[in-house]
Structure formats: C-alpha cells, structure tokens
N, C-alpha and C positions, 0 to 999 in steps of 0.2 A: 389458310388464314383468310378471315372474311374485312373484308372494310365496311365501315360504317356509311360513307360516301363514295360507292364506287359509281365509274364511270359507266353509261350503257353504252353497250357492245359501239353501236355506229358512232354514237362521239368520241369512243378510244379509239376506234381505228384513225377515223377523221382527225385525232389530235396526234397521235401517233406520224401518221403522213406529213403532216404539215413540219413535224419537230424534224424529221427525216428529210425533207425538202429544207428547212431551213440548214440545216448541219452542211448540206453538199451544198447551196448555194456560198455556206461560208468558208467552206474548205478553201485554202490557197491552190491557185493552180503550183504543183511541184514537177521540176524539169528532172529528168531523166537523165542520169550519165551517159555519155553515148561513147560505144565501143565499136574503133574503126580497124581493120587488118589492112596493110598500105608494101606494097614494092618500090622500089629507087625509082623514084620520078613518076610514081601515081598520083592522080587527084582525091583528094580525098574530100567530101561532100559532108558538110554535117551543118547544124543550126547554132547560133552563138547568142546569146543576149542580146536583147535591144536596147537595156538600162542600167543592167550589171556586169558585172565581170566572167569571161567566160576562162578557163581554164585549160588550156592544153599539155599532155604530158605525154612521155615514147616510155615503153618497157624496154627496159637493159639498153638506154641509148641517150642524151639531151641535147637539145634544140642549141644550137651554136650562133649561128644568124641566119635572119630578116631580112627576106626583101620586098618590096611593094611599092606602090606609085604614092607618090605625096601630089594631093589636090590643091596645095597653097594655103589653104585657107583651114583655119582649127576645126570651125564650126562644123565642114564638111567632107568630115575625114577622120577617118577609125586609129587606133592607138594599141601597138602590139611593142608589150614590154618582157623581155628577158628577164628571168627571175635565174641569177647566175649560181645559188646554190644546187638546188636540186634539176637546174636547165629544162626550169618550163618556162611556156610564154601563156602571156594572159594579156587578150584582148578587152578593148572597150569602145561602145560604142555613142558618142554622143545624142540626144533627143534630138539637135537638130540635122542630124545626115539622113540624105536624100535618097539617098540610095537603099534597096530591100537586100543587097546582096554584100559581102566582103569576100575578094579572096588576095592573095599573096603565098612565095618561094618561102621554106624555110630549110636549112640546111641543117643536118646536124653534127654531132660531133666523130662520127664512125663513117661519113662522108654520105649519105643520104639527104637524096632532095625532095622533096612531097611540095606539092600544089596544094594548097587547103583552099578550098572554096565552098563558103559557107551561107545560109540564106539567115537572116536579123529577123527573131522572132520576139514577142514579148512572153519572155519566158525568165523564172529567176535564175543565180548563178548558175551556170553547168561548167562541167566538166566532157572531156573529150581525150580518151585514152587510144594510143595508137599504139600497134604492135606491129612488130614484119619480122616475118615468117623466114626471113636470110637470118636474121640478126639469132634467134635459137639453133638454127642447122648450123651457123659456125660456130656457137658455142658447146652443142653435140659434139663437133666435131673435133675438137680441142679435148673435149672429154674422153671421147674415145679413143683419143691418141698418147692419150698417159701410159697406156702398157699396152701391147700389141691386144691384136684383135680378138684374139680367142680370151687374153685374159681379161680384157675390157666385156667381153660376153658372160664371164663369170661375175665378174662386177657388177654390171648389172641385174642376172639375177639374184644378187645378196641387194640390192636395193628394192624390189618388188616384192622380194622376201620382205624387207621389213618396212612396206608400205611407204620408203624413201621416194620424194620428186630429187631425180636426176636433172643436170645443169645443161638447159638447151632442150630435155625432151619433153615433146607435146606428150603429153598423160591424159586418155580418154577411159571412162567409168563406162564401159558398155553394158546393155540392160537386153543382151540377147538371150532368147528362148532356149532350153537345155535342147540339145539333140541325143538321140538314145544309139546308143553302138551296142548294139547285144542287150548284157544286163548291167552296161555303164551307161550311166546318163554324163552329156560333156556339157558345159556351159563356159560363153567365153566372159571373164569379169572384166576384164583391162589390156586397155593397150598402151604398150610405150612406145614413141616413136623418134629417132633421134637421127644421124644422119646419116650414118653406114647400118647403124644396128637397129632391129624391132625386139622386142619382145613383148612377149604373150602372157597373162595370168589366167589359169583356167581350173574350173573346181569340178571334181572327177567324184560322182557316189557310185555306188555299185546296191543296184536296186535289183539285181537279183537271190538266189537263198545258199548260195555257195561265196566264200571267202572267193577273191581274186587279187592276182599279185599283177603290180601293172611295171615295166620295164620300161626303161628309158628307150628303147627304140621306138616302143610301139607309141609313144609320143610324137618322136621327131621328123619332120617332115624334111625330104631334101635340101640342102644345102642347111641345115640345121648347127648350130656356134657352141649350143650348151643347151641343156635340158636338168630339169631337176624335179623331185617327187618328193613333198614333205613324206607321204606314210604311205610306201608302196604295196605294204599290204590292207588291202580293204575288206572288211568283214562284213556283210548282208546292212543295206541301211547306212553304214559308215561313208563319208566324204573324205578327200581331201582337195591339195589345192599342188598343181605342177606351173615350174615355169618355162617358157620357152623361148630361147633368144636365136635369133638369124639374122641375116641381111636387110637393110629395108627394101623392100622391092619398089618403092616409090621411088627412091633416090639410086638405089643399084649400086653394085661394087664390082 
C-alpha cells in the first residue's frame, strides 16, 4: 500500500525515536510486588512507599501485633495499621519524616516474630508477601498424618496423578534434560515436597524398535513408599508418565 505523503526513511526513523523517547519518558514509574521467605525472628529487608500506602501480607498465617518506637511527634513518624479481616498491616509514610529507613517487631497469630526493616523509596503502592517455610512443613505434616505412612504415600501419588497441589507441599516444575538408560529415555517433570514425604513425576519413552514392559522395581529406588506406571507397556516411540513417592531426604524420617 503506497502513501501519497510518505515520510523519508531519516525523518520516520528521527520521528519514530523521538514518539519512542517520549512514551518512556511518560511511562509511570511501577513498584514491583516484593516476595520475601522469613524464619521466627528473621529480619526481613524490603522497600516501602514514601507517599503511599505499602502493604504487607504472610501465606497461611496473619499479623496479630505491632510493635515500634513512637517519636512524639505526627509529623515524624510512620503509621502501621492492622487490617483485622484478612490480618494485614499497611504502612505509611508521611512527606515530612526525616528519616530514609522504617523498621519495627510484628508478631503473628501462629506465634512468629519477624523484624521488618525496610528503606522509604518514591515508589507507588507496593505490596510485600512473606512466607515461611515452617508454616507448609507443619501443614505437610498434618497431612500426612491422616492415614499412616504408606497410605498417605498412595495419596499422594493419586494427587500428582491428577495434577492436584497437596496442602503444605512445595510443588517444583523441573525443566531437566531426558537421560537415556538403554533404549528408555528418563526425564524428571516434578517435584513434590512436603515433610516426611517426596515424590517424583517422571516421563518414561522407549526410543528403542522393540516394545518394553517397565516393572515397578525397576523404578524404585531404596527406601521407596509407593511407585506407580500409568502404561507399563511401551511400544517403539510410545511415552509415559511413573510416579514415585519416598521419604524426604531433606527432612529425614
């Protein structure tokens, strides 16, 4: 399609740049959610607004009480309010406080205590999500203790079976390279992790030109809970998908 006034090459680029320069000079600066992982009585380091409201919240836990120094005076001195439904706190900071930094105790309701100290940037609202890493191993662990051990191992592989998040386990997507055994190719898809138990999702093709039948031993690796093989027979090119439950070796039984 021709234009009747089109532009030459050097003044559309030159106009181009300049529409391109103006766009990011007009972009708002946008604050970042920041994601902190915190134990009983760590500090926890993050940035908070200088002019609005910053937001803090815990996964599977809420902020109970407050504590911190009062300077006397309104003007120079920060403002952390309990939000009692969902038990977050949301700071603010006044234009006129002197100081580049806020920190203060907060306790929550599952008895955790965190330092929050944070540096006052001019940045707009944020958010600030905090997790600990106790608070899912005792709810793993709660889980796993619904039905003894070996049948909580079957449980969980009918969850991995059906691409269920279990209650308390860390769930990693791994992006590992296939390793070749013979004329099966292994590759590891997923890890669940939780506080007595792991298990494994792994996808099994058979890249040789003979059918091969694959057994639950030749899966299981010692001290093995449960094992399982959707299609243990595999025909040249065919895949499937095994799962594998055992101890956590992180946490130990």
């Amino acid at each position: 399609m021709a234009y009747a006034h089109a532009l030459r090459p050097a003044k559309w680029l030159a106009s181009a740049a300049a529409l391109a320069l103006t766009l990011v000079g007009a972009s708002p600066t946008l604050a970042a959610d920041q994601f902190r992982q915190a134990a009983d009585g760590s500090s926890i380091e993050c940035a908070v607004s200088a002019r609005e409201l910053t937001r803090f919240a815990l996964a599977d836990d809420q902020f109970a009480s407050v504590s911190k120094i009062s300077s006397g005076t309104p003007y120079n001195d920060f403002a952390v309010t309990n939000e009692p439904l969902r038990g977050d706190i949301y700071v603010s900071v006044p234009e006129t406080f002197a100081a580049r930094a806020i920190s203060f105790f907060a306790t929550t309701r599952k008895g955790f205590v965190y330092k929050i100290a944070c540096r006052i940037e001019p940045i707009p609202a944020v958010q600030v999500f905090i997790t600990n890493p106790a608070i899912a191993r005792n709810m793993a662990a709660d889980w796993e203790k619904e039905t003894p051990l070996t049948a909580s191992a079957v449980r969980l592989i009918q969850a991995m079976a059906d691409d269920r998040s279990v209650q308390g386990f860390e769930v990693r997507q791994v992006a590992a390279s296939p390793a070749r055994v013979g004329d099966l190719e292994v590759q590891l898809i997923a890890d669940y992790e939780g506080s007595s138990l792991a298990g494994k999702v792994i996808r099994i093709a058979n890249r040789g030109k003979a059918n091969v039948t694959l057994a639950e031993r030749d899966l299981a690796p010692a001290g093995a809970l449960a094992v399982a093989i959707v299609r243990p027979v595999l025909a040249p090119g065919m895949s499937t998908t095994a799962f594998v439950v055992g101890a956590n070796g992180e946490q130990g039984q």
